[in-house]
N, C-alpha and C positions, 0 to 999 in steps of 0.2 A: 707245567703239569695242570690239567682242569680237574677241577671233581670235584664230583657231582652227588652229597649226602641227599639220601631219599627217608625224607622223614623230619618234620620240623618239631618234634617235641622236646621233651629234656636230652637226651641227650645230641639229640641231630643238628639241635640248634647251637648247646653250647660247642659242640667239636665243631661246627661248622664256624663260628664268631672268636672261636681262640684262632683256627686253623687261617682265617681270614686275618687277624691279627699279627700273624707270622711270617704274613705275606704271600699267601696260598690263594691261587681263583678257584673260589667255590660259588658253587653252583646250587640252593638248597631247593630241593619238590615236597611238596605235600600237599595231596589231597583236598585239604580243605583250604577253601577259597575264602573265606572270613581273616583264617590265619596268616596266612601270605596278604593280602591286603595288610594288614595291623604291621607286619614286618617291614613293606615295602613303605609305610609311611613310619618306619623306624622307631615305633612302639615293640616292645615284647612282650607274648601272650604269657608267660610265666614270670613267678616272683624268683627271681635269684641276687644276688649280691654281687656288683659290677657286670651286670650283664646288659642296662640302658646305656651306660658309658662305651662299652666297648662295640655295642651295636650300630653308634652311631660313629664311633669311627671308623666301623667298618667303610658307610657310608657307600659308593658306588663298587668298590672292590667284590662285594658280595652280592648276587640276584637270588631274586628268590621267585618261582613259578610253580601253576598247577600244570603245567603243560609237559608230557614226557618225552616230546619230540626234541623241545628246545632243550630238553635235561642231560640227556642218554646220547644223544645223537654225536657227539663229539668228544667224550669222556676221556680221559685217560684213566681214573679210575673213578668207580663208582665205590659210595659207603653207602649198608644198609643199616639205619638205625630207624627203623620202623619196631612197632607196638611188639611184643610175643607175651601177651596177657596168659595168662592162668586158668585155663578151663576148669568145670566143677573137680574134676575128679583129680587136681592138680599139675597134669601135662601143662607143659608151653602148647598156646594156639600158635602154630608157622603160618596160618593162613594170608598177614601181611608181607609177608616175608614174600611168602610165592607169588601173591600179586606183584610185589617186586620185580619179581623174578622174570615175570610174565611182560611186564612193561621192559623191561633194557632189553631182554630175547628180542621185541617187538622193534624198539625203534632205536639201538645203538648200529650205529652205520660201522662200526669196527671192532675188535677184540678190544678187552681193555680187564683191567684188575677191576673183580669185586671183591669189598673186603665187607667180612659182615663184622657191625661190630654190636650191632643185638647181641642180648643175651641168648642163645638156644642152647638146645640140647647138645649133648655129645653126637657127633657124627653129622649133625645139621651140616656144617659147610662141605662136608661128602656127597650131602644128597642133592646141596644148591647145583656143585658142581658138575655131578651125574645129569641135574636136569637141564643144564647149558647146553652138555655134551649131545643128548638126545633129541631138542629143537634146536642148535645152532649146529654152524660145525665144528667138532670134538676138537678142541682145545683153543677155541675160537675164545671163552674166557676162563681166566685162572683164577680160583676163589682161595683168600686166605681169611683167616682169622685173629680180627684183633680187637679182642675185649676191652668194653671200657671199666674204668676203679674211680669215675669222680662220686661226690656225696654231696648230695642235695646240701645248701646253705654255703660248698665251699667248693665247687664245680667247678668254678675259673681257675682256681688257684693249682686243684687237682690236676686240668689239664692242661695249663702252661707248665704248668711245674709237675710233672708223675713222678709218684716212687715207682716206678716201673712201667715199660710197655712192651705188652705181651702179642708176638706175633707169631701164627701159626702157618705153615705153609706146607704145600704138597713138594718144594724144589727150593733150591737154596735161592734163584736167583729171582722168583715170586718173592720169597721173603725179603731180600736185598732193594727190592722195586719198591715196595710197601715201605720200607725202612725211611725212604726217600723223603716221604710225606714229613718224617719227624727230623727230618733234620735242623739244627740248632737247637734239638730241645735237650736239654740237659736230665739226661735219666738213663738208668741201667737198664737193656734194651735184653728180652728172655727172648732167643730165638729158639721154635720147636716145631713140632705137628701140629693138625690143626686140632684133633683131638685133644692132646694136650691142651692147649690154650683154650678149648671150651672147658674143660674139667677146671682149669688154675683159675677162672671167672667161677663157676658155682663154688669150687673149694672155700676160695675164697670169702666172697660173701656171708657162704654157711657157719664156717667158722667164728665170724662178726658177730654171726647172727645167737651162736651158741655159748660166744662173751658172755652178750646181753643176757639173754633166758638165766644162763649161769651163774651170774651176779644178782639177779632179782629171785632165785628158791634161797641161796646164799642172805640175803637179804629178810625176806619172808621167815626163813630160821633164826636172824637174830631178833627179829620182833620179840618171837615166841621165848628166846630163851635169854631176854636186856643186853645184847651186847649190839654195837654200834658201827652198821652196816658201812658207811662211808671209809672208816676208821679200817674196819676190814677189807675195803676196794685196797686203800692206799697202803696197807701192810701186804699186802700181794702183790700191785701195782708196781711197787716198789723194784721188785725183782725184774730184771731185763729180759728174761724169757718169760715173761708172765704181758707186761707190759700194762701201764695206765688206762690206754684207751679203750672204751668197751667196758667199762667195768663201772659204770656208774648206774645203781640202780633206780628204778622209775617203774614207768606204766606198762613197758615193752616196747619193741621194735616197730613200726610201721611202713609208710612208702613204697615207694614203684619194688624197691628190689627184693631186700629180705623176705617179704611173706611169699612172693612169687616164685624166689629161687631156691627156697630151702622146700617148695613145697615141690615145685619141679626136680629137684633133684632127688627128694623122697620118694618120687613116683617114676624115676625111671630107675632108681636102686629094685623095686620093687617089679616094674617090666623084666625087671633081668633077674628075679627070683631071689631076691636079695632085699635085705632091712638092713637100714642106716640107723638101730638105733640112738644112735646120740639127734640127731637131724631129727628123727619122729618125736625124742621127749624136748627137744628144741621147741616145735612148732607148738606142740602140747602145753607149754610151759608159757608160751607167749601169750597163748588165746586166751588163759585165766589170768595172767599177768593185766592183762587191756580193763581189765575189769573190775580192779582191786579196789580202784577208788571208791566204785559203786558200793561194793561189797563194806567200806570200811561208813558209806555213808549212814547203810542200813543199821549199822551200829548205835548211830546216833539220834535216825528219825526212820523206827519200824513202820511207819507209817508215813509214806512222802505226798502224798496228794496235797496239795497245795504247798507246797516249802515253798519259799522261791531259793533256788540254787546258782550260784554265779559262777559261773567257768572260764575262768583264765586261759587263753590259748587254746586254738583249734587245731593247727598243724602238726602233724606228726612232730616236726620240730623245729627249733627257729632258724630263723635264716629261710623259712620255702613258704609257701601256701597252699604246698600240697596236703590231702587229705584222704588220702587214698590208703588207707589199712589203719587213716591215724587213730587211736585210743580214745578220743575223745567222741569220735560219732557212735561205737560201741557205749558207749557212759552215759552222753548227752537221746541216746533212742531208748537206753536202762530207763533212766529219770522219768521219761515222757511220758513211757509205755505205766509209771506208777502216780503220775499224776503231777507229778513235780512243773513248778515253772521256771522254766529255766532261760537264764539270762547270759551272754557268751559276749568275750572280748576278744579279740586276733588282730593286730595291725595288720596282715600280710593276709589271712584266709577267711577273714568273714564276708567277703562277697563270693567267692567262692562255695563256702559253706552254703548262704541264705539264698544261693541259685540250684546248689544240690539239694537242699531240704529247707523248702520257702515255708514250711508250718510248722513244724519243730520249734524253732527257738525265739527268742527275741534279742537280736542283735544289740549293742550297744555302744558307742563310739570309743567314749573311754572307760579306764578301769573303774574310776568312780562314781559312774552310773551305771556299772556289770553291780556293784556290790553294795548300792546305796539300798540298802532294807532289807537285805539277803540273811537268809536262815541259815546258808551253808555256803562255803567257796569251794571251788574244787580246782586245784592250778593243773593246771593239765601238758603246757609247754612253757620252758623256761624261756622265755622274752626276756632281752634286757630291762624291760622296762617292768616288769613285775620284778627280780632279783633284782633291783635296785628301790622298788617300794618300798616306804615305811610299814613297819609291822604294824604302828599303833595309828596307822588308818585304817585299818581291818576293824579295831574295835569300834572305830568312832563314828566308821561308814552302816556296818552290820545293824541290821536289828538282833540276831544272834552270833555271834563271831566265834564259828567255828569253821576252821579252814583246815582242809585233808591236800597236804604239799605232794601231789603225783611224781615232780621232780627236784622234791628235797631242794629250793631255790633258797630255804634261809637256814640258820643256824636254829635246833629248838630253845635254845638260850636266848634266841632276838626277840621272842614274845614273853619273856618273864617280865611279872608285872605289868600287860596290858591288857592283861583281863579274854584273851583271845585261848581259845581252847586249838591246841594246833594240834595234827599228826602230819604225820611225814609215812616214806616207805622205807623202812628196817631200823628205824631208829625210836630212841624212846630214852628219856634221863638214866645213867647207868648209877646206881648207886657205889661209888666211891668219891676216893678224894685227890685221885688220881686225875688233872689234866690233859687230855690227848695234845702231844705236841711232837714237833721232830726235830730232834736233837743233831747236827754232824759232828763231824769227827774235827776236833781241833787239830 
């Protein structure tokens, strides 16, 4: 079986390099000729975790080309995992999708599965379909639906291993073709329409996405009223329908999908006369969430023009280098726009960063030149290598050592007695005599 993923970003690349791994010819197209160049000499243009390793085993198994003749031309099936970015008014843009579309119409010498595994709208793989049917000939190709669920930092691991995969099809034996591709993969297989299976990708995500939001007003209210936001994830958490994950409060959501897909899905509830309220105080809740840090700095210096401010972690979160909705360029453009100079550490996204915004900030290699004379820290993503910091470097680096923990990475007990004035998000000393601990059942 050949196939042929059109789109080498996160996700085209990783399903393309697991799928290769599995022992699948794949065939990867994109656009950009920089990109492919970097792959074909067996570098990867993104930060992920086991994805050099597995790239290079790919080794000759996998091609990669800007050319759609050599791509499309002999398929058996083709995957679309190209961009569906978020226009102002929050719709999905399809517009890469239908170039897609427009290129295998063009140069596929035969019928062959397309399976889109972009995120779109509901009804998207109806329309692909319909516009097959009108420049090729009608039923020349069959388009199904199969959503992807990996997460940035653990993307490998999601899709060699899925808690599900989700395929949508207009005929049982589209689905059963499709199915083919995952053979040997160990996971509960949801066969449906394709409708469906666009809805169970937004659903999904949204819900993640309203953890988050959830946990951090949740969090915000214990500030206000001394009780001990963590302490409250993990006595909820706790319950099996409630579940751990998601529930850890912070700065808010970031990255390629949540802010894209809760806004898309807000906006087509809304095409169709219809409000998602939970999804609209979702998004609502996120945008003020991104910015709490700022909000709690001004507490401390009503006046920022000259601080210098050191900001721990650029990426939305560890494990990636993406920075695309992360909390920290909202925070780090706050500071700038008040005078502040601000100083920034990321193993993973400060070249990234200092290519997207070259006057903004001043890079720094390591932690202890982000925070050598620094008036303020601000931790922004939890790296291992900052929740494994010593506290009582913070005093001894600082010329003022106050740090605002965005992602709660230490205990407020670890700076007693080092002189460092810390905040954290929802948490604050609770007066009792009372130890949080968990007891089981003997």
């Amino acid at each position: 079986m050949r196939i042929t993923i059109a789109g080498a970003g996160y996700v085209g690349l990783i399903t393309g390099v697991c799928l290769s791994h599995r022992g699948r010819d794949i065939t990867l197209i994109d656009p950009d000729a920089s990109k492919i160049a970097l792959l074909r000499e067996g570098h990867a243009p993104i930060f992920e975790n086991g994805l050099p390793k597995l790239l290079e085993e790919c080794g000759e198994k996998m091609s990669f080309t800007t050319d759609p003749q050599k791509a499309y031309a002999r398929a058996d099936v083709i995957v679309f995992a190209v961009p569906t970015p978020d226009r102002r008014d929050g719709s999905a843009n399809l517009a890469y999708l239908f170039e897609a579309c427009a290129q295998v119409a063009s140069f596929c010498e035969k019928g062959c599965f397309v399976v889109v595994k972009s995120t779109v709208p509901v009804g998207t793989c109806d329309k692909v379909e319909r516009y097959f049917d009108s420049n090729t000939r009608p039923g020349l190709f069959r388009v199904v639906s199969n959503p992807e669920f990996l997460a940035q930092g653990t993307a490998i691991e999601d899709t060699l291993r899925p808690a599900r995969i989700v395929i949508g099809a207009g005929d049982d034996n589209a689905a059963q073709s499709v199915r083919e591709i995952y053979d040997g993969f160990d996971s509960t297989f949801v066969i449906t329409d394709r409708r469906t299976a666009e809805m169970i990708k937004y659903a999904s995500n949204d819900f993640l996405a309203l953890k988050i939001s959830y946990i951090n007003e949740i969090a915000n209210l214990c500030e206000i009223v001394g009780a001990d936001s963590e302490t409250v994830s993990l006595g909820m958490g706790l319950d099996p329908r409630i579940g751990l994950r998601y529930l850890r409060p912070g700065t808010g959501y970031g990255g390629s999908c949540f802010p894209k897909d809760t806004k898309a899905l807000h906006w087509l509830a809304r095409y169709h006369d219809y409000e998602l309220k939970t999804i609209k105080a979702t998004i609502e809740v996120n945008e003020t969430q991104k910015i709490r840090l700022f909000k709690k700095a001004k507490k401390y210096y009503k006046d920022l023009q000259g601080v210098i401010v050191a900001v721990l972690g650029l990426a939305f979160k560890p494990g990636t280098d993406d920075l695309r909705e992360a909390p920290s360029v909202d925070v780090i453009q706050l500071l700038a726009e008040e005078g502040a100079v601000v100083r920034t550490w990321d193993p993973a996204a400060a070249a990234r960063f200092a290519q997207q915004y070259p006057d903004l900030v001043l890079a720094c290699p390591t932690v202890e030149e982000t925070l050598g004379g620094a008036d303020l820290c601000l931790i922004m993503t939890e790296w291992d290598e900052i929740i494994s910091y010593d506290p009582n470097d913070f005093a001894r680096l600082m010329h003022t050592p106050i740090v605002i923990d965005g992602r709660n990475c230490y205990t407020p007990g670890a700076f007693t007695g080092s002189g460092v004035l810390y905040d954290s998000v929802g948490r604050q000393v609770v007066n009792s005599e009372v130890m949080t601990r968990i007891e089981a059942c003997s």
